[in-house]
N, C-alpha and C positions, 0 to 999 in steps of 0.2 A: 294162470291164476294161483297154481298152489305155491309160488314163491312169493306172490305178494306178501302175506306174513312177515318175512322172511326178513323182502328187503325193506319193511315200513322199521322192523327191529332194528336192523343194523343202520339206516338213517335217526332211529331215535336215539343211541348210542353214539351214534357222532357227533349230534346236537348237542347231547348231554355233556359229552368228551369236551370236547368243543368252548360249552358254555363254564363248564370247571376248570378248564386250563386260562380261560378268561377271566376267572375270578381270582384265581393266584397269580397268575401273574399282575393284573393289573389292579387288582384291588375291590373292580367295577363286578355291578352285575351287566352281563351281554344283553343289553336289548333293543334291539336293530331299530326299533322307532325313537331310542333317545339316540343313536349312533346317527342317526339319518340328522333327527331332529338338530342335533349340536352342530351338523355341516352346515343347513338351511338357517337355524338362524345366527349363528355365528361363536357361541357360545362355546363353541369346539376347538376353537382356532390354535390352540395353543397341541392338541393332538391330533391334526387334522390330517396327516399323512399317516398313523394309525387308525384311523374312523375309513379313509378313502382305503386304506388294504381292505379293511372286513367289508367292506362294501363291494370291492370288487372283488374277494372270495367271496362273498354269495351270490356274484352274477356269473361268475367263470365255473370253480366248482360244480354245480349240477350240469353244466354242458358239458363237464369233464367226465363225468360220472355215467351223463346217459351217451355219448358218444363210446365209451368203455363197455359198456352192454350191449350196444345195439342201436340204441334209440329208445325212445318211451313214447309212454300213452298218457293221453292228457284229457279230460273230457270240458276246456273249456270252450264257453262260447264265444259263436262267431259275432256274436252283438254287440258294437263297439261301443255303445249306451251303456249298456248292461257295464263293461268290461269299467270305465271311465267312472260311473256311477258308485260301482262296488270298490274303487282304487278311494275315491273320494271318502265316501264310507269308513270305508276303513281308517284311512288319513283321519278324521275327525273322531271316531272312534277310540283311540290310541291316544291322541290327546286329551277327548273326555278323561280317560283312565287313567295315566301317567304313566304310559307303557304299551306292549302289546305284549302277544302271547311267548315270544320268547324271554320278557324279561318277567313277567306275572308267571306262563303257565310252566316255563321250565326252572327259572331261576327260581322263582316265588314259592313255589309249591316243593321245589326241593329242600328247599328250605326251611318249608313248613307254614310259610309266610301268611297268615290270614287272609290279609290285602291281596296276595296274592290267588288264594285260592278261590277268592269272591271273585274277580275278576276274571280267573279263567271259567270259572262256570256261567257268568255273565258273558262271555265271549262265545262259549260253545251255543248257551242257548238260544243269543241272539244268531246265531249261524245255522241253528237249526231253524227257528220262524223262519228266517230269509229264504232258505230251499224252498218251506213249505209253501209260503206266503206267494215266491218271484214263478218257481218251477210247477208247484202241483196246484196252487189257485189261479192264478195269473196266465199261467204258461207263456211267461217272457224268457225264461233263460231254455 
């Protein structure tokens, strides 16, 4: 437990890293729901073997990372409802917004971005209801 601090620091550092070395080089702000978004609906097609890299470092990278430690601890659940439901969510969510939280709450907010700032505090606290709401009323997750 006392390294968690530790390692949530040195993944927000990478993210940030990450998301900065994205912006100069490429111009764009990194945010993985328009990266996704520009593969799905086609609009990407002219950088699409740069959108399919970032996409599969974010699916290889943290395998790489928790096989490098050990393994990790995950507390999600085993409710494939749940799991299906909250992918959904989110998906619709992001599109409400014109973004998700790494291009609102990292890039946005580094920036100072207003739009961005709203968004992530509407993001955090619609993720707070949801615990309250699904876990401590409900007791579905």
């Amino acid at each position: 437990m006392p390294m968690d601090w530790i390692l949530g620091l040195v993944g927000g550092v990478i993210i940030g890293t990450a998301a900065a070395i994205y912006l100069l080089v490429n111009g764009r702000i990194m945010g993985a729901s328009g990266i996704i978004g520009g593969l799905v609906d086609g609009s990407g097609r002219s950088d699409w073997a740069e959108r399919a890299a970032f996409l599969l470092g974010l699916l290889v990278v943290p395998g790489v990372a928790a096989f490098a430690v050990g393994g990790s601890e995950t507390h999600l659940t085993g409710n494939w409802a749940v799991i299906i439901a909250a992918g959904l969510l989110v998906g619709v969510g992001t599109r409400l917004a014109n973004g998700c939280t790494s291009g609102h709450g990292v890039c946005g907010i580094s920036r100072l971005s207003l739009r961005g700032i709203v968004s992530t505090a509407f993001y955090i606290g619609a993720g707070g209801l949801t615990v309250v709401l699904f876990k401590h009323l409900l007791g579905v997750i």
